[in-house]
Backbone atoms as SQL, in Angstrom:
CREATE TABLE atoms (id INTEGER PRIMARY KEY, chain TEXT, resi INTEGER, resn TEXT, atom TEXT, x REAL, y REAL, z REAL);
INSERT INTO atoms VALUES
  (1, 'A', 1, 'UNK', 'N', -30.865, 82.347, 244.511),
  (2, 'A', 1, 'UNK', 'CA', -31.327, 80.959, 244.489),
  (3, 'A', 1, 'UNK', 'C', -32.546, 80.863, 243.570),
  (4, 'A', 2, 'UNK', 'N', -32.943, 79.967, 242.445),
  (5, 'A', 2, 'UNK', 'CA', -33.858, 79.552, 241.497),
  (6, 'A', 2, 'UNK', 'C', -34.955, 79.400, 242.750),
  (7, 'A', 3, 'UNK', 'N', -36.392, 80.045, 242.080),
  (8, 'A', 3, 'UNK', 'CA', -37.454, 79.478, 242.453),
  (9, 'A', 3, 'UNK', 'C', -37.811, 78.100, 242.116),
  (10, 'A', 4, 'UNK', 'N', -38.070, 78.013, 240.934),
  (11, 'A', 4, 'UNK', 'CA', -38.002, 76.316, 240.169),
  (12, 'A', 4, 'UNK', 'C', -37.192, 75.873, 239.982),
  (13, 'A', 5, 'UNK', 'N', -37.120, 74.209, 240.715),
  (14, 'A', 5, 'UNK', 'CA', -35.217, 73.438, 240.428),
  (15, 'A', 5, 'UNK', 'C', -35.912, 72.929, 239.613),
  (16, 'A', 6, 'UNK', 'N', -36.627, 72.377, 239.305),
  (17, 'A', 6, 'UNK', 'CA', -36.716, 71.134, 237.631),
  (18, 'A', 6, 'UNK', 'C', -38.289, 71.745, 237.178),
  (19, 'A', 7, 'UNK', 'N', -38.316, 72.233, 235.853),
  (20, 'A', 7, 'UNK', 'CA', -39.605, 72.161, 235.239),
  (21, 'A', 7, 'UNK', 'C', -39.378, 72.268, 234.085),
  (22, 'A', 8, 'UNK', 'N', -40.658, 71.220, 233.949),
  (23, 'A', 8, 'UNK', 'CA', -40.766, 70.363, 232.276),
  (24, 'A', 8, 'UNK', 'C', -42.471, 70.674, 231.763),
  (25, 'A', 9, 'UNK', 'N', -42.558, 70.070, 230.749),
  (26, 'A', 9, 'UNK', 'CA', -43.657, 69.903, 230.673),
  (27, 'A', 9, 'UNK', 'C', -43.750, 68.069, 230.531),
  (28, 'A', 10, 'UNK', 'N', -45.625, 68.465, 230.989),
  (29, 'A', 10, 'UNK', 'CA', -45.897, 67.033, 231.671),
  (30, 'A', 10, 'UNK', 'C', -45.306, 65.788, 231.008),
  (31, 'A', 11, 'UNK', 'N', -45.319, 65.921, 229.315),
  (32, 'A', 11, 'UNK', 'CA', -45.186, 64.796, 228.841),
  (33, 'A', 11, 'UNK', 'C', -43.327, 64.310, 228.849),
  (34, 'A', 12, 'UNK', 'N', -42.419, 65.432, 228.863),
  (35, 'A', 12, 'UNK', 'CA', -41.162, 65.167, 229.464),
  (36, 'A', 12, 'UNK', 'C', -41.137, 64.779, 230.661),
  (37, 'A', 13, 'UNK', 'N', -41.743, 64.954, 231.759),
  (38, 'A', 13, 'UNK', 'CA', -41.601, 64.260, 233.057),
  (39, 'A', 13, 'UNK', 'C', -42.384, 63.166, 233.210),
  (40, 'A', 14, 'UNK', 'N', -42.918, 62.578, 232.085),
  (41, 'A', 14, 'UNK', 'CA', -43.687, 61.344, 232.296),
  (42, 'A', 14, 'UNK', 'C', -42.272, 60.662, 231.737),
  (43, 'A', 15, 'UNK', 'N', -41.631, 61.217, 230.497),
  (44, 'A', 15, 'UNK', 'CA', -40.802, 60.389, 230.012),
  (45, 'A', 15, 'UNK', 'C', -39.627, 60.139, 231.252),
  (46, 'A', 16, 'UNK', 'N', -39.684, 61.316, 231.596),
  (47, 'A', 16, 'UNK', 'CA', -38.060, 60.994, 232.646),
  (48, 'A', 16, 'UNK', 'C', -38.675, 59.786, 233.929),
  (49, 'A', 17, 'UNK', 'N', -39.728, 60.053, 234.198),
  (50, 'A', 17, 'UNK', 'CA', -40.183, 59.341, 235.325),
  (51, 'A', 17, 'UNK', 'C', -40.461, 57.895, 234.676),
  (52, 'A', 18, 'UNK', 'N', -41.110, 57.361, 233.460),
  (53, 'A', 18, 'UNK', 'CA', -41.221, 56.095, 233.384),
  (54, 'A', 18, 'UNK', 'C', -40.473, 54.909, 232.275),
  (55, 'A', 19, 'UNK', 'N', -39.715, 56.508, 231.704),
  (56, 'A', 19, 'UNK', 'CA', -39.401, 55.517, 230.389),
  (57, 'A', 19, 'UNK', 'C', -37.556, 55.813, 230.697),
  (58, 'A', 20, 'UNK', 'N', -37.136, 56.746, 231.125),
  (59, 'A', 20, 'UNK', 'CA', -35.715, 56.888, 231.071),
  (60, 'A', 20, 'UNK', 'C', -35.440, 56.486, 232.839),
  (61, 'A', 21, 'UNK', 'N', -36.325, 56.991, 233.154),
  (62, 'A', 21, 'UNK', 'CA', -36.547, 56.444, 234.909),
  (63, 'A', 21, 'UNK', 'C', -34.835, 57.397, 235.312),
  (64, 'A', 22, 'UNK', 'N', -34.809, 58.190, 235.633),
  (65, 'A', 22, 'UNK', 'CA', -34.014, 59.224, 235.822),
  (66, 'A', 22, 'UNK', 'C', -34.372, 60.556, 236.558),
  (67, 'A', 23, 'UNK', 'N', -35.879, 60.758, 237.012),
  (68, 'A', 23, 'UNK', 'CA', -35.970, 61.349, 237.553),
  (69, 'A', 23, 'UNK', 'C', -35.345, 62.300, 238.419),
  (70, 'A', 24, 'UNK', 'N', -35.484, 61.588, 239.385),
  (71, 'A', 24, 'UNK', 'CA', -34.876, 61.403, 241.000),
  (72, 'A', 24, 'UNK', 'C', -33.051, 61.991, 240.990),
  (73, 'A', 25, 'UNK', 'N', -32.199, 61.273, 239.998),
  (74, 'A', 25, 'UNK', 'CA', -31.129, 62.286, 239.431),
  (75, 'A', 25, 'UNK', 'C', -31.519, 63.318, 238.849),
  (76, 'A', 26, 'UNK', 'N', -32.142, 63.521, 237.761),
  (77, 'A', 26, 'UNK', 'CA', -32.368, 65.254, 237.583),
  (78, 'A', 26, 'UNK', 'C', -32.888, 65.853, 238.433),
  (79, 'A', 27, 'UNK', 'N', -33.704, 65.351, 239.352),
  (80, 'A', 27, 'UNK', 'CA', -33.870, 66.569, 240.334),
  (81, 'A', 27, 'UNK', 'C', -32.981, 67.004, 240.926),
  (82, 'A', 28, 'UNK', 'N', -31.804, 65.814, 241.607),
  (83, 'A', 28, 'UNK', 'CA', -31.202, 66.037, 242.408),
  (84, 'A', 28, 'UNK', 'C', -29.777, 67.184, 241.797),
  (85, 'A', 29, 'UNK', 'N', -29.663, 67.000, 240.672),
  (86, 'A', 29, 'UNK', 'CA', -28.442, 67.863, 240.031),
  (87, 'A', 29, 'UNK', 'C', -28.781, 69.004, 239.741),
  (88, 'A', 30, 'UNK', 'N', -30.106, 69.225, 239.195),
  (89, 'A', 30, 'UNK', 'CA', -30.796, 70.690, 239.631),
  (90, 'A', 30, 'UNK', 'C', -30.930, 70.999, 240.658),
  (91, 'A', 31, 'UNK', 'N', -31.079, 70.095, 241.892),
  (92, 'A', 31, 'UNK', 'CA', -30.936, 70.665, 243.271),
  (93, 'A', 31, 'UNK', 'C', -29.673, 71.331, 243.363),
  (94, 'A', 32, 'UNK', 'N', -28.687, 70.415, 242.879),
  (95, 'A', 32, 'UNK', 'CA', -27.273, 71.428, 243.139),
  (96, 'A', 32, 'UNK', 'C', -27.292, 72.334, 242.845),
  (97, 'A', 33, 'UNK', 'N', -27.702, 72.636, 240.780),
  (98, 'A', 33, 'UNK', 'CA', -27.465, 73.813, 239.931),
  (99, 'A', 33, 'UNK', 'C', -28.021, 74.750, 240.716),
  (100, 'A', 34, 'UNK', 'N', -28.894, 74.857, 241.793),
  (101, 'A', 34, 'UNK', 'CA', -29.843, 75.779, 242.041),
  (102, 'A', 34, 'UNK', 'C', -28.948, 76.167, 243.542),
  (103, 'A', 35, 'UNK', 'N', -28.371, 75.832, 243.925),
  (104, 'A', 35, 'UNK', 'CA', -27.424, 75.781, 245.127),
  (105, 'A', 35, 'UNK', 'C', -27.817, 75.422, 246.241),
  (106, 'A', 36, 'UNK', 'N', -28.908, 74.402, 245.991),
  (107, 'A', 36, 'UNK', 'CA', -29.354, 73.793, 247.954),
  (108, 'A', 36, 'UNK', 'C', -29.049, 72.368, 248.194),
  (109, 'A', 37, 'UNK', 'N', -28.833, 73.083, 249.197),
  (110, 'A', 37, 'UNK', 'CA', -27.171, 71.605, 249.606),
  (111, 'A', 37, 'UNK', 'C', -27.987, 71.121, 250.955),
  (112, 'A', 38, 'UNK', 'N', -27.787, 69.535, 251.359),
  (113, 'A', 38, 'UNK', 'CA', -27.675, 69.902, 252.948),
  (114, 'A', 38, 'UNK', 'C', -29.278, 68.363, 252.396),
  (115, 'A', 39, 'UNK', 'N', -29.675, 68.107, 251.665),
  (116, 'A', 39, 'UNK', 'CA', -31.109, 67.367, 251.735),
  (117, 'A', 39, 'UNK', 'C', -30.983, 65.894, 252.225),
  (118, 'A', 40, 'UNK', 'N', -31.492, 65.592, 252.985),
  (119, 'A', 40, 'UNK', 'CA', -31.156, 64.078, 253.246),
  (120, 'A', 40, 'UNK', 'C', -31.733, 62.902, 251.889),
  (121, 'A', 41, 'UNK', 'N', -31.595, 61.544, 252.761),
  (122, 'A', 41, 'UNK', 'CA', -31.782, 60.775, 251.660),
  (123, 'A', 41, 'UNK', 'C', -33.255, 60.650, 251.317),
  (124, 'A', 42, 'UNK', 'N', -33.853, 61.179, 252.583),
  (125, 'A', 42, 'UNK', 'CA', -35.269, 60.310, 252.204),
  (126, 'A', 42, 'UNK', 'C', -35.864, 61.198, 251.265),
  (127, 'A', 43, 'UNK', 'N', -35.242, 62.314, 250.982),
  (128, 'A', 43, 'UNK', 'CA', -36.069, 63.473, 250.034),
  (129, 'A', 43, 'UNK', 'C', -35.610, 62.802, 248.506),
  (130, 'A', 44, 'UNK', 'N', -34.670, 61.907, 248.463),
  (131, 'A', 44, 'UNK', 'CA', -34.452, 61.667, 247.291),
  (132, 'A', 44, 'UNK', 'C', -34.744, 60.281, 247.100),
  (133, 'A', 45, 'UNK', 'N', -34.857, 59.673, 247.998),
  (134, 'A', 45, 'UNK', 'CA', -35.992, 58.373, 247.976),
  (135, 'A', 45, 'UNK', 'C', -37.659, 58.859, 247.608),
  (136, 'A', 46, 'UNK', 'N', -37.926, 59.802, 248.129),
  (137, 'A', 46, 'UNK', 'CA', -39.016, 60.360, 247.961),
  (138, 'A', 46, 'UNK', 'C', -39.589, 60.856, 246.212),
  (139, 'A', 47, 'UNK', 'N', -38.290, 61.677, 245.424),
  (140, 'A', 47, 'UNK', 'CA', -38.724, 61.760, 244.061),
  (141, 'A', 47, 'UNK', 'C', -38.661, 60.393, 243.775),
  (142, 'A', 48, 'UNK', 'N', -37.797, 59.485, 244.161),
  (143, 'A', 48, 'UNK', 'CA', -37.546, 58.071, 242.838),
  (144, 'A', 48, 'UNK', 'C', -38.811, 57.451, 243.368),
  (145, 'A', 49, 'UNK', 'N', -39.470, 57.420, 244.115),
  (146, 'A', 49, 'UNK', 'CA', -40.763, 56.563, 244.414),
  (147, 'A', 49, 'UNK', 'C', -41.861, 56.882, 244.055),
  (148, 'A', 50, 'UNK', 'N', -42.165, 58.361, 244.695),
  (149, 'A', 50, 'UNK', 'CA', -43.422, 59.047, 244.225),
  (150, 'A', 50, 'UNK', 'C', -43.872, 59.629, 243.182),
  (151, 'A', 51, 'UNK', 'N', -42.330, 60.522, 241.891),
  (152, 'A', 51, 'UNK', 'CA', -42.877, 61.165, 241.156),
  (153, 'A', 51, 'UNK', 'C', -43.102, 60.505, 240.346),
  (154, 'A', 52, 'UNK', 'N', -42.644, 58.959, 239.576),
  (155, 'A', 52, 'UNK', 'CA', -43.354, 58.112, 238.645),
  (156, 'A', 52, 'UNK', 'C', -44.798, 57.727, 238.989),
  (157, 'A', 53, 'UNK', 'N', -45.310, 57.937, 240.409),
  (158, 'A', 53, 'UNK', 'CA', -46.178, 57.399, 240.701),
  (159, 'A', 53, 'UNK', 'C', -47.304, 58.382, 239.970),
  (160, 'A', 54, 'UNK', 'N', -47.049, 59.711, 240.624),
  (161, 'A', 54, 'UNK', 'CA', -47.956, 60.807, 239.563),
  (162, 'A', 54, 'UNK', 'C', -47.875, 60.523, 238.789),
  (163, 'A', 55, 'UNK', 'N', -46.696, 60.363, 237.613),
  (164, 'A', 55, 'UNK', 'CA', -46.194, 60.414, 236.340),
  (165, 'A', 55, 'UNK', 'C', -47.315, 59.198, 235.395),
  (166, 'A', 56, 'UNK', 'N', -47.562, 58.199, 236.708),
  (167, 'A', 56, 'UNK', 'CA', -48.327, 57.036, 235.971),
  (168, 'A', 56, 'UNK', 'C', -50.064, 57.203, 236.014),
  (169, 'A', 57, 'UNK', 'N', -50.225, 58.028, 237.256),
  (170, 'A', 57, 'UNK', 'CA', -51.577, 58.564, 236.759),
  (171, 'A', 57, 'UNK', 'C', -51.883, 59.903, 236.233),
  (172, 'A', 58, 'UNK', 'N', -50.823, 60.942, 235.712),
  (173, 'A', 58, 'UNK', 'CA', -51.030, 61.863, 234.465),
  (174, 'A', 58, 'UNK', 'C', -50.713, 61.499, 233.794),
  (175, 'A', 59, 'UNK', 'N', -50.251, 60.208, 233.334),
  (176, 'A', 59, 'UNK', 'CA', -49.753, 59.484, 231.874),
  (177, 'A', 59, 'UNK', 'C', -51.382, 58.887, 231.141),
  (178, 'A', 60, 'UNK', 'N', -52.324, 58.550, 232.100),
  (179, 'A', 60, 'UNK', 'CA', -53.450, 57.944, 231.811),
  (180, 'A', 60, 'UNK', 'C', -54.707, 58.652, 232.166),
  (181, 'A', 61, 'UNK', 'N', -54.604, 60.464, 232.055),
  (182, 'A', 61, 'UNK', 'CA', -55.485, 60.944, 232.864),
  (183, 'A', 61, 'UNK', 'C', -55.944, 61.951, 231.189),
  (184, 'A', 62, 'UNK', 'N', -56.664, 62.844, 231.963),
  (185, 'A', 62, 'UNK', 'CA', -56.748, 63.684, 230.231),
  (186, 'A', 62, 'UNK', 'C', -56.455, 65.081, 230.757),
  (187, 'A', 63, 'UNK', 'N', -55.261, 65.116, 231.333),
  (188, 'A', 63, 'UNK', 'CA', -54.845, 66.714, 231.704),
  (189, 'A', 63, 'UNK', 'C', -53.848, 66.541, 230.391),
  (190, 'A', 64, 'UNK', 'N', -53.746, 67.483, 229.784),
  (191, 'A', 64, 'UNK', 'CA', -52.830, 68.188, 228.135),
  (192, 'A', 64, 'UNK', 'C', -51.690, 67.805, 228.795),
  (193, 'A', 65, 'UNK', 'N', -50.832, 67.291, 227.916),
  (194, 'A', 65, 'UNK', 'CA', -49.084, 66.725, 228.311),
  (195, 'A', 65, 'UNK', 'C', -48.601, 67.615, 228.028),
  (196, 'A', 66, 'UNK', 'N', -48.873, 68.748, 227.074),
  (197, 'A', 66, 'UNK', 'CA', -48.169, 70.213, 226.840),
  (198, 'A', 66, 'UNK', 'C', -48.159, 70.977, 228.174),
  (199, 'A', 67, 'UNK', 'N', -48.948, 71.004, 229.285),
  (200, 'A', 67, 'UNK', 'CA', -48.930, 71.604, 230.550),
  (201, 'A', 67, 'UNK', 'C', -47.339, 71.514, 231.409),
  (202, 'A', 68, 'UNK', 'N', -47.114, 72.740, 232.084),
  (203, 'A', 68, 'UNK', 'CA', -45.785, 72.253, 233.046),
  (204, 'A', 68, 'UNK', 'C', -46.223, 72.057, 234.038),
  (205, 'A', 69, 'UNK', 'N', -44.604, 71.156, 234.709),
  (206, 'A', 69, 'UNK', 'CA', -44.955, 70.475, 236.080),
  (207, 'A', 69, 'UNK', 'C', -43.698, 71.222, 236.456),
  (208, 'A', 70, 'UNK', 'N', -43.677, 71.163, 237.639),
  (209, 'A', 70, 'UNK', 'CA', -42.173, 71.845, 238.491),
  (210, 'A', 70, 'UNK', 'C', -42.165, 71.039, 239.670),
  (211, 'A', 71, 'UNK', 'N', -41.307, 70.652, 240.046),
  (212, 'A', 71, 'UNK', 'CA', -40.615, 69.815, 241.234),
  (213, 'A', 71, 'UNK', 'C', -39.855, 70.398, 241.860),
  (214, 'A', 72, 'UNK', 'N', -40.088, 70.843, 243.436),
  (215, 'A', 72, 'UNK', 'CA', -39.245, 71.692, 244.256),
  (216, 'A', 72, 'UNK', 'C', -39.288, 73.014, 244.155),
  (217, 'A', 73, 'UNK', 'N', -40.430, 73.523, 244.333),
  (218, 'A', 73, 'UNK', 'CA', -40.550, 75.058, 243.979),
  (219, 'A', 73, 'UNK', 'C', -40.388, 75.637, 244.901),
  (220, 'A', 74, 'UNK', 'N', -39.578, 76.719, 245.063),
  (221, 'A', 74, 'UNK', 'CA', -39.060, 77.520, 246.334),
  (222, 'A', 74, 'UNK', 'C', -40.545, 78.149, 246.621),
  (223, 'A', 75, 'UNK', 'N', -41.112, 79.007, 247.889),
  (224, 'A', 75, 'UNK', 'CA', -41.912, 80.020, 247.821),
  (225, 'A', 75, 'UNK', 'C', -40.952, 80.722, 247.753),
  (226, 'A', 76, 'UNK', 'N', -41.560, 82.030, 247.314),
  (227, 'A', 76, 'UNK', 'CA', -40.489, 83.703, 246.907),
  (228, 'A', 76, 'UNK', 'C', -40.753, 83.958, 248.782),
  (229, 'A', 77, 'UNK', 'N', -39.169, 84.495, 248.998),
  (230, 'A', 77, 'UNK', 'CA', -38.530, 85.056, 250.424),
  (231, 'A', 77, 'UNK', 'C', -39.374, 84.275, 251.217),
  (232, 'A', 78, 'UNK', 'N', -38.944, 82.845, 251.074),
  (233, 'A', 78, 'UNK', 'CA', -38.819, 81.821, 251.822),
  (234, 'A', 78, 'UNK', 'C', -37.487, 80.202, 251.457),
  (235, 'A', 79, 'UNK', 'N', -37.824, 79.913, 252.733),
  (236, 'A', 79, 'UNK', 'CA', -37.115, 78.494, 252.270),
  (237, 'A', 79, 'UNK', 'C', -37.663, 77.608, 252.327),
  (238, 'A', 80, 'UNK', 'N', -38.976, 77.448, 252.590),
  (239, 'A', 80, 'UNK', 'CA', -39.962, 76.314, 251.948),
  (240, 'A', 80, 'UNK', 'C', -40.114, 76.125, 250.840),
  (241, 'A', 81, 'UNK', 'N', -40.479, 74.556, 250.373),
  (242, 'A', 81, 'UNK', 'CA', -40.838, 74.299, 248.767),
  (243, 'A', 81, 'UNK', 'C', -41.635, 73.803, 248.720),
  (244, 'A', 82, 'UNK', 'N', -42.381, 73.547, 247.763),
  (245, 'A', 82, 'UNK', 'CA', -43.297, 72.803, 247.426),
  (246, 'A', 82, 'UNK', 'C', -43.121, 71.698, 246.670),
  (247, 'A', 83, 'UNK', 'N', -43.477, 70.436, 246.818),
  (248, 'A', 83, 'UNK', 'CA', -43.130, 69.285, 246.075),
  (249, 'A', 83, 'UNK', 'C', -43.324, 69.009, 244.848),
  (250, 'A', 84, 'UNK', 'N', -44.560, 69.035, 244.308),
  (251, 'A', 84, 'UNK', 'CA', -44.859, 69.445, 243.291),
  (252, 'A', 84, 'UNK', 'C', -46.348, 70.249, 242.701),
  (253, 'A', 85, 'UNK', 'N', -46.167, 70.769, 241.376),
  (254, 'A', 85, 'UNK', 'CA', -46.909, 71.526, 241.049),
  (255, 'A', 85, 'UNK', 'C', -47.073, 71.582, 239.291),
  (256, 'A', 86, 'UNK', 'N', -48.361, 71.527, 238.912),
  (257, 'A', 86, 'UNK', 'CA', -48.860, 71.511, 237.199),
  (258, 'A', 86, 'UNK', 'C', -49.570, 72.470, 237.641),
  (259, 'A', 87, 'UNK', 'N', -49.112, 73.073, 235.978),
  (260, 'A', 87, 'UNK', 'CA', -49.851, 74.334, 236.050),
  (261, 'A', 87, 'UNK', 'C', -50.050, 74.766, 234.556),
  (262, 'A', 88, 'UNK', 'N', -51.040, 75.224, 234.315),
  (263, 'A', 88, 'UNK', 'CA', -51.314, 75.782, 232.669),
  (264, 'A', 88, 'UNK', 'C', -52.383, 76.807, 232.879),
  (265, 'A', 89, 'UNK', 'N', -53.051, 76.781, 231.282),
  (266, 'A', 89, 'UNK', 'CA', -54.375, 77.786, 231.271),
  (267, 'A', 89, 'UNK', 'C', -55.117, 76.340, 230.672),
  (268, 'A', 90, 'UNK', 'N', -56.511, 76.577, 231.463),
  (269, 'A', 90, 'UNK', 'CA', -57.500, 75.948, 230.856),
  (270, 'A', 90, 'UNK', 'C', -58.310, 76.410, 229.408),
  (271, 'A', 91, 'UNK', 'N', -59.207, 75.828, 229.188),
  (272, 'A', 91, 'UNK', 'CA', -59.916, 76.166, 228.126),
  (273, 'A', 91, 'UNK', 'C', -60.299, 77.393, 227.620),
  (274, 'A', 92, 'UNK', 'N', -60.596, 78.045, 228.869),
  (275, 'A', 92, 'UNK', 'CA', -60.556, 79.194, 228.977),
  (276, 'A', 92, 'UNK', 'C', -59.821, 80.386, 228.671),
  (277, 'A', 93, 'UNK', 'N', -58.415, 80.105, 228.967),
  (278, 'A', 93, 'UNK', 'CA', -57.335, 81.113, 229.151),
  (279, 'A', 93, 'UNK', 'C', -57.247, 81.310, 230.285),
  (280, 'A', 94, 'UNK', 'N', -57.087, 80.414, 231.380),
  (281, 'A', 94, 'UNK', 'CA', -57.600, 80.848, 233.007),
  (282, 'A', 94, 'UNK', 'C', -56.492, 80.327, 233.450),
  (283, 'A', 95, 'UNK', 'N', -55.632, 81.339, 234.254),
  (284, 'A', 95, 'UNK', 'CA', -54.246, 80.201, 234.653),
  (285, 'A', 95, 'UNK', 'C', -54.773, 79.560, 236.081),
  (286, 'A', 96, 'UNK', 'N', -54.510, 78.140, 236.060),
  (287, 'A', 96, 'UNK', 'CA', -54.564, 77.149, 237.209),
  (288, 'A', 96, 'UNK', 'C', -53.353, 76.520, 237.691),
  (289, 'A', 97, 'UNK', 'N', -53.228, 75.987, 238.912),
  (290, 'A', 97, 'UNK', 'CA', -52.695, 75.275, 239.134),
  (291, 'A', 97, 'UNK', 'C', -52.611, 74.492, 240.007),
  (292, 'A', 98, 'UNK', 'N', -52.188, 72.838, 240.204),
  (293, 'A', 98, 'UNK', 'CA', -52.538, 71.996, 241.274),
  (294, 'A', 98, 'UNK', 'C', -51.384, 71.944, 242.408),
  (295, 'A', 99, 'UNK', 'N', -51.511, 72.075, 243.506),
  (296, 'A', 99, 'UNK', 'CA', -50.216, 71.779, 244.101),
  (297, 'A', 99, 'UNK', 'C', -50.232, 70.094, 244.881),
  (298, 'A', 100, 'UNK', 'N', -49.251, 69.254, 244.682),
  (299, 'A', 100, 'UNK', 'CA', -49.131, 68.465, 245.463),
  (300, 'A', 100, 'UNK', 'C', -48.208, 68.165, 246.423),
  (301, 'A', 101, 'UNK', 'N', -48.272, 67.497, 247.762),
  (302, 'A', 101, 'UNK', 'CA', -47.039, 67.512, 248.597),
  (303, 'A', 101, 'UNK', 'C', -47.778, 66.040, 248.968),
  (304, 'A', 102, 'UNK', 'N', -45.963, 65.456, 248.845),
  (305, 'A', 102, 'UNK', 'CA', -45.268, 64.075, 248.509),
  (306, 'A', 102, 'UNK', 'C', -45.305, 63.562, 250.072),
  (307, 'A', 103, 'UNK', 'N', -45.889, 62.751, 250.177),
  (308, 'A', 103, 'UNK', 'CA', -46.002, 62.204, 251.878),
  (309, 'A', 103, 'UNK', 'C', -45.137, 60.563, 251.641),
  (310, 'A', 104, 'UNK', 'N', -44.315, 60.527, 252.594),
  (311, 'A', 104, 'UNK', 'CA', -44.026, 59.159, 252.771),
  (312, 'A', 104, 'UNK', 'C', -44.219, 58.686, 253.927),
  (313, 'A', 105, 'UNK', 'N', -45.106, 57.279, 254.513),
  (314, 'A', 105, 'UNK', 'CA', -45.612, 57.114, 255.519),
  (315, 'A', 105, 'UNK', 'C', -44.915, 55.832, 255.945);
């Protein structure tokens, strides 16, 4: 099973999230490619709502659009994921990365 089902870099997932607005399907068909079956709807209500929402404040922020983002990251010898995650090297050469998890209330 893929650790990462979808990763882009930022400025492709701004495009998929605001300008082709397709998201929410590519995740979900990489969910397949990656073989995890079984997700209900609200997880996919969940990308089409929330990840443009990031998408619209790293579209207007000053994190590098060359940076990747990954959506649905397995942990290694687990079956938890993580919702999402950007990650690069800073100025430095220092690898970072942010994790976020997608709440719907």
């Amino acid at each position: 099973m893929q650790q990462i089902v979808y990763q882009e870099s930022l400025n492709n997932f701004i495009n998929s999230c605001l300008v082709s607005k397709t998201i929410a399907e590519e995740v979900k068909e990489k969910m397949h490619l990656a073989g995890i079956l079984g997700w209900n709807n609200n997880l996919e209500t969940s990308w089409r709502d929330s990840l443009p929402e990031i998408a619209k404040i790293l579209k207007d922020s000053k994190v590098d659009k060359d940076v990747d983002v990954a959506v649905e990251y397995r942990l290694k010898n687990s079956l938890e994921r993580l919702d999402f995650l950007i990650y690069g090297l800073d100025h430095e050469n220092k690898k970072n990365i942010v994790i976020v998890e997608l709440k719907r209330w």
